[in-house]
C-alpha positions as CSV (number, residue, x, y, z in Angstrom):
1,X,0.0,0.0,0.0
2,X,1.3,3.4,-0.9
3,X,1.3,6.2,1.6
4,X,1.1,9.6,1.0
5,X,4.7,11.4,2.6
6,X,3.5,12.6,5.4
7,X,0.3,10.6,6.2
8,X,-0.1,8.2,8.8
9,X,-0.6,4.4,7.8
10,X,-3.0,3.9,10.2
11,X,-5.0,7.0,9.8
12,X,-7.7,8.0,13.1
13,X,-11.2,7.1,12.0
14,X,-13.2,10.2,11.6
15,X,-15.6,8.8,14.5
16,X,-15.2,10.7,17.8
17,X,-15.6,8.4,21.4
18,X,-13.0,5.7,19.9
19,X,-10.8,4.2,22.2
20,X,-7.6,6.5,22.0
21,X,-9.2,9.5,20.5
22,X,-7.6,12.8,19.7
23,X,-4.2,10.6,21.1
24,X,-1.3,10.7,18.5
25,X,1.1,8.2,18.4
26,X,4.9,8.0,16.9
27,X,6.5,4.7,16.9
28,X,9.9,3.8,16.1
29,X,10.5,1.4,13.7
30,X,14.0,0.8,15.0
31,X,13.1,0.1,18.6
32,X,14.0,-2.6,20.9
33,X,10.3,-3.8,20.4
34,X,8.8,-1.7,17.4
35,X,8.2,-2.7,14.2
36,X,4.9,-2.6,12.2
37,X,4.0,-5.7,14.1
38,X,3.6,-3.2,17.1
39,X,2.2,-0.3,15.5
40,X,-1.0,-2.1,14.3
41,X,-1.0,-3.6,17.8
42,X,-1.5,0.0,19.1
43,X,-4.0,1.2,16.2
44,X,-6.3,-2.0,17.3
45,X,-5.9,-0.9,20.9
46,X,-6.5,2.9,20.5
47,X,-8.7,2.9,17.2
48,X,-9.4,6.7,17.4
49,X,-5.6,7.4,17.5
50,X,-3.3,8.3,14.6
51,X,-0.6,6.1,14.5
52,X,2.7,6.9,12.2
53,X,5.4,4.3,11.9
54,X,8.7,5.9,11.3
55,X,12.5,5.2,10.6
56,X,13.6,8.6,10.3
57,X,13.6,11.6,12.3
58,X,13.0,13.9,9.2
59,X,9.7,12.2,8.9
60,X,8.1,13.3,11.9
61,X,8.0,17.0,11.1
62,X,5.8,16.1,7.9
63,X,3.5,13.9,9.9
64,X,3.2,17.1,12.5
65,X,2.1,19.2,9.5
66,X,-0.9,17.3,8.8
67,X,-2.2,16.0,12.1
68,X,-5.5,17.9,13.8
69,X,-4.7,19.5,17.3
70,X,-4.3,16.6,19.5
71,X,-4.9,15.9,23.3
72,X,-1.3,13.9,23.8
73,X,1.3,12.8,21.5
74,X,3.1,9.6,22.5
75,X,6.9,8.6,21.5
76,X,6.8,4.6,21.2
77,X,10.0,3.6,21.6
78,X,13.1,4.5,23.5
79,X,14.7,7.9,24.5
80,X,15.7,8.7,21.4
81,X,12.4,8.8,20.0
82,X,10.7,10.8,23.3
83,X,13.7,13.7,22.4
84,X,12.9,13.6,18.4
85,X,9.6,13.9,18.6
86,X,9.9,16.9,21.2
87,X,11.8,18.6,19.3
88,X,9.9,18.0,16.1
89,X,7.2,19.5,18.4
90,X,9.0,22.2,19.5
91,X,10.2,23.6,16.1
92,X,5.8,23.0,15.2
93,X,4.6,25.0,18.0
94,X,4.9,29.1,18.2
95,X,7.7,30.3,20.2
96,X,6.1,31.5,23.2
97,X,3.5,29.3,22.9
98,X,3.1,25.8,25.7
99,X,4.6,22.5,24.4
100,X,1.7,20.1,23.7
101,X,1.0,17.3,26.2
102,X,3.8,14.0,25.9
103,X,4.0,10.4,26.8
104,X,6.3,7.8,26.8
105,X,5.5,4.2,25.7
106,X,7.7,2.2,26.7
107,X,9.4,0.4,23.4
108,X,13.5,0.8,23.7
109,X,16.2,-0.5,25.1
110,X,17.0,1.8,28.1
111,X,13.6,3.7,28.7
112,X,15.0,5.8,31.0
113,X,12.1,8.5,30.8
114,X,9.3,5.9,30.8
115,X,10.8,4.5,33.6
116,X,11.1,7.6,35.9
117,X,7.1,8.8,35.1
118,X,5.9,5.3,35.8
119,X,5.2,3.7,32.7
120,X,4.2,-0.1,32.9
121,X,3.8,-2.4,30.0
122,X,3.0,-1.7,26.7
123,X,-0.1,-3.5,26.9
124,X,-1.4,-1.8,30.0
125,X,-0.2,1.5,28.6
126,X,-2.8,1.1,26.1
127,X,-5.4,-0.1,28.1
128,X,-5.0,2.9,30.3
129,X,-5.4,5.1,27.6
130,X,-8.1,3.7,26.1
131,X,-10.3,3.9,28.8
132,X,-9.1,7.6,29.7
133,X,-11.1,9.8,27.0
134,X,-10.5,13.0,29.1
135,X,-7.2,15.0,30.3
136,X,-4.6,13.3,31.0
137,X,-2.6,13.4,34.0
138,X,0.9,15.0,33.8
139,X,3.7,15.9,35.5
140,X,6.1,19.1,34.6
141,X,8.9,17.6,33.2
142,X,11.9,20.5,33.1
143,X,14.3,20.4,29.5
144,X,17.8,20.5,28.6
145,X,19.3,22.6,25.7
146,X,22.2,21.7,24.2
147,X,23.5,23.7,21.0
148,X,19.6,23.8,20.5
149,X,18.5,20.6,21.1
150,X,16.0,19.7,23.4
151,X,16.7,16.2,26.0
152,X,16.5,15.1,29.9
153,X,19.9,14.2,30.1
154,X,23.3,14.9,27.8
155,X,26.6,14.5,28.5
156,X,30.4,13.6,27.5
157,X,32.8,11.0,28.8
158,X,31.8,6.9,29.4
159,X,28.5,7.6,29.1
160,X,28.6,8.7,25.4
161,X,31.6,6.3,25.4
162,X,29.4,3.4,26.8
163,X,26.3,4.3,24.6
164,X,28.4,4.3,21.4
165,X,30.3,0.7,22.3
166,X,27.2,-0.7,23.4
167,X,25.4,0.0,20.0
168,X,28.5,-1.3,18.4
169,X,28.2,-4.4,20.0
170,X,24.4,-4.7,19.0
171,X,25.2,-3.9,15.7
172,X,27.7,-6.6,15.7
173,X,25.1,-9.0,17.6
174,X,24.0,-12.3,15.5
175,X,21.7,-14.9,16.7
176,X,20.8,-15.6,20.6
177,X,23.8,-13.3,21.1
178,X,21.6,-10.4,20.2
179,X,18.6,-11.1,23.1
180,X,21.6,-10.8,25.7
181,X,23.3,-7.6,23.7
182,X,19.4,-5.8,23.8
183,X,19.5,-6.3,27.8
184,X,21.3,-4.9,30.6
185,X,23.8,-7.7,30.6
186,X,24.5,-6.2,27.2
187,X,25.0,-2.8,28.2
188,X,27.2,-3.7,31.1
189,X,29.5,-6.0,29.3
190,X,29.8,-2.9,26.3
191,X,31.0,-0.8,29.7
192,X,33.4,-3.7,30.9
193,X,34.8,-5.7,27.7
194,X,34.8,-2.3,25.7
195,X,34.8,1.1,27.1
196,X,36.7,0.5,30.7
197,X,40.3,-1.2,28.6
198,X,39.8,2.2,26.2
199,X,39.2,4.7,29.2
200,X,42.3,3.2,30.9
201,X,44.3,3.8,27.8
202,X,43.2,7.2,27.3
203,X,42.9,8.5,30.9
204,X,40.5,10.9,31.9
205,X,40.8,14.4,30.2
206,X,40.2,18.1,32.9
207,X,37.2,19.5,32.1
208,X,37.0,23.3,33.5
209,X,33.0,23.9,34.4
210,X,32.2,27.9,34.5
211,X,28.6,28.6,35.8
212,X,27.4,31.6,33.3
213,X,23.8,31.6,35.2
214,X,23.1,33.0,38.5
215,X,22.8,30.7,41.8
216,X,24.5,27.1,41.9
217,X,23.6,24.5,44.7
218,X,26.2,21.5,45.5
219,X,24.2,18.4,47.5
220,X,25.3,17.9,51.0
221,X,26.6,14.9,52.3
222,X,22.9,14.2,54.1
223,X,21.2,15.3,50.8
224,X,20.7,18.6,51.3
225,X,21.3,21.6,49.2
226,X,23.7,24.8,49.7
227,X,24.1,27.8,47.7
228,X,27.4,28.3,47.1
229,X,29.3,31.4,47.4
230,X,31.2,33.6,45.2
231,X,30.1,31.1,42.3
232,X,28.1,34.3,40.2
233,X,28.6,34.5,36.3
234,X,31.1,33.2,34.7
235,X,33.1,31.5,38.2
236,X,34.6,28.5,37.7
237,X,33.0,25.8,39.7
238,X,35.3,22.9,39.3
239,X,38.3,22.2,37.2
240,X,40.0,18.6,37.2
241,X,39.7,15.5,36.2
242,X,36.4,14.0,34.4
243,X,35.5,10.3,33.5
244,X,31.8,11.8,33.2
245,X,30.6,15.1,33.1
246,X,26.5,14.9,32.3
247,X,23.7,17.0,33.2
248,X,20.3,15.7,33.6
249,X,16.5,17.2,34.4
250,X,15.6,12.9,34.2
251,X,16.5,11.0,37.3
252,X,17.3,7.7,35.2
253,X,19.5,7.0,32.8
254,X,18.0,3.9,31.2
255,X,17.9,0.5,32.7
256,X,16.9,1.8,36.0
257,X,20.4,3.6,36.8
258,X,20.0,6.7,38.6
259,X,21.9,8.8,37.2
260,X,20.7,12.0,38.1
261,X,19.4,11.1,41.3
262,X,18.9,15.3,42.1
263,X,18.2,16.2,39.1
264,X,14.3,17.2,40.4
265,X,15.1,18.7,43.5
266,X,15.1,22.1,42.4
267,X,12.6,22.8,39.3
268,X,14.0,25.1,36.7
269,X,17.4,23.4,37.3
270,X,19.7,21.0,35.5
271,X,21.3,18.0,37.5
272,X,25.7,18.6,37.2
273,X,27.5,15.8,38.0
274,X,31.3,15.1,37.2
275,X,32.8,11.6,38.5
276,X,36.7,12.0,38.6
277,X,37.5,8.4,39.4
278,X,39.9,6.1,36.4
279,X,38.0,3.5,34.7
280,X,39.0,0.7,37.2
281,X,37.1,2.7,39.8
282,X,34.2,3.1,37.7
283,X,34.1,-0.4,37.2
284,X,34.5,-1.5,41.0
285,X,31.6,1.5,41.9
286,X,29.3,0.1,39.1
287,X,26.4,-1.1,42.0
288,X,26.9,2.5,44.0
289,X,26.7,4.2,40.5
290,X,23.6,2.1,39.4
291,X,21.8,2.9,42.3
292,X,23.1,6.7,42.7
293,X,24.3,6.2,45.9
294,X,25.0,9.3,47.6
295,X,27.7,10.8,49.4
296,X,30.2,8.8,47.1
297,X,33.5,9.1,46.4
298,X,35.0,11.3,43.5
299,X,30.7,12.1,42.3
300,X,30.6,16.0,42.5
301,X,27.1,17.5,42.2
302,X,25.3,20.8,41.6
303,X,22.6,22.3,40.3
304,X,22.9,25.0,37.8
305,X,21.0,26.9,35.5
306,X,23.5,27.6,32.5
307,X,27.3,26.0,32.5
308,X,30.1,25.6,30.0
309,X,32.3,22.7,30.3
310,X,35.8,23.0,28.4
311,X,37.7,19.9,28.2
312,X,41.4,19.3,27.7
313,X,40.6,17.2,24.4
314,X,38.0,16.1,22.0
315,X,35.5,14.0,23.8
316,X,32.2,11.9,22.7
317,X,28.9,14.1,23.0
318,X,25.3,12.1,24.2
319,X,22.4,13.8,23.5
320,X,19.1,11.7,25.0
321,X,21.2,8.9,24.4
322,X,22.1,9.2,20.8
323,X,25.9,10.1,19.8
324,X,26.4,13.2,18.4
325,X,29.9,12.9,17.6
326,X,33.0,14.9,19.2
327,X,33.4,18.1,21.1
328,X,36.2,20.4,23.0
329,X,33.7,22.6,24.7
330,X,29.9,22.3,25.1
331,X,27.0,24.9,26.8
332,X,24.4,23.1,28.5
333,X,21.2,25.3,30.1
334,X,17.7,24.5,31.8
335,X,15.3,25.4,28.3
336,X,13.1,27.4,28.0
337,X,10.4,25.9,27.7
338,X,9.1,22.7,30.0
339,X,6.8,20.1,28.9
340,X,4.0,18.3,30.5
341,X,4.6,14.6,30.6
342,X,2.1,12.1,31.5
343,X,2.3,10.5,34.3
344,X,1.3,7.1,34.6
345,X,1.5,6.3,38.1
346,X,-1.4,9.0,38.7
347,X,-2.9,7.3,35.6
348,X,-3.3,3.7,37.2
349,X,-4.4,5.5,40.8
């Protein structure tokens, strides 16, 4: 069947009170678990929805253009999808203007977003939204903006290091291999077998983080917050050693690792965390780090509205856990805009 560029293939029915009405649904093609097979499983579950299987980011803009307003759109898939089709939404809606209403169904490998609003199932996602016709409930979800683009978390060092060696190894994945490379046994042994024997070669590069906003907070020892002093614009608020150096407005990571565990403490704030430790400490710290154990040694955390970090080399750039290649110095700033994301856990009270 031939589809019009730009038109959904499972177009909503023109009948209003169908399950999943005025709901708008992206799925990734690419995902863990996506696939056609699982986008006509949606359409059957939320007939009044319009459901658009994509491959490509560039796609989604066109889909935007002809889609009536819409009560929710929902990213199937991982991360990566959530942050495309934000900012797809983004560049669609007037500046000034509120962000439409978001959810996460869980499809990917990490779902680190679906996992911190509460997201069950896929199949008792759908059930839950088609027998909610109203509002839905959401939570205010704050933004990070990165040369312009939109995520809950970004960040240089083994994360984007990690990301990057464990898609390499999925790539590379034939057979029953591949089940264990799509888990978090995967993930771990891309950390381990891959990026741990290539940080310990390379060492850990200095970053030099400047705050150019206007109050910073570090995390106390028993979890609570302190302004700092004398850390007004353009101060330098830490300068040394970096095996990570991420901020977050998402508590998790993917795979249930916390690794922003502040990073909604303060609204309008980003999550900063640097860990200074070698690769060998990494790798002995990996249960404290999944968990994000606090006080912990080498972590460093604050919370910041605007920061530069300048590093003493070219390192790998994450972006909502997708690489986006190398960089010497990166801005990173709470955006302007925050989104309302539904929140399951006040869906299935």
């Amino acid at each position: 069947m031939t589809v019009p560029p730009g038109r959904s293939r499972w177009p909503a029915p023109s009948a209003e009170g169908a399950p999943g009405a005025g709901l708008a649904v992206l799925v990734n093609a690419n995902a863990k678990r996506g696939g056609r097979r699982v986008a006509v499983q949606i359409a059957r579950a939320l007939p009044g929805a319009s459901v658009r299987l994509t491959k490509l980011a560039q796609e989604i803009d066109a889909w935007l253009r002809v889609l009536p307003e819409a009560r929710g759109f929902f990213a199937a898939g991982g991360d990566g999808t959530a942050v495309a089709l934000i900012n797809a939404l983004a560049r669609a809606t007037p500046r000034g203007a509120p962000l439409p209403t978001v959810g996460v169904l869980p499809l990917g490998t990490g779902n680190g977003w679906a996992h911190a609003l509460g997201a069950p199932r896929l199949y008792r996602c759908l059930e839950l939204l088609a027998s909610t016709p109203g509002k839905l409930p959401t939570r205010r979800c704050g933004l990070v903006d990165v040369e312009g683009t939109l995520a809950h978390f970004a960040g240089s060092g083994w994360d984007a290091m990690i990301l990057e060696d464990y898609k390499q190894q999925l790539a590379s994945s034939r057979g029953p291999g591949r089940h264990f490379s799509k888990s978090v046994y995967g993930y771990v042994s891309a950390a381990l077998l891959r990026s741990a024997p290539r940080a310990t070669l390379l060492g850990n590069p200095r970053v030099t983080i400047e705050n150019l906003g206007d109050d910073v907070f570090t995390v106390e020892s028993d979890g609570s917050l302190r302004r700092l002093d004398g850390t007004g614009r353009g101060a330098v608020i830490y300068d040394g050693p970096a095996g990570i150096a991420s901020v977050g407005t998402c508590p998790e990571f993917g795979y249930r690792f916390r690794a922003f565990p502040f990073a909604e403490r303060l609204p309008g704030f980003l999550s900063v965390r640097v860990y200074d430790r070698g690769a060998l400490g990494a790798t002995t710290a990996i249960p404290q780090l999944w968990r994000g154990a606090h006080p912990m040694r080498g972590m460093h955390d604050w919370l910041a509205t605007h920061v530069r970090m300048t590093f003493s080399r070219d390192v790998p750039l994450q972006i909502g856990g997708d690489a986006h290649g190398m960089r010497r110095a990166l801005e990173y700033r709470i955006a302007e805009r925050s989104i309302q994301m539904v929140d399951w856990r006040r869906l299935m009270a």
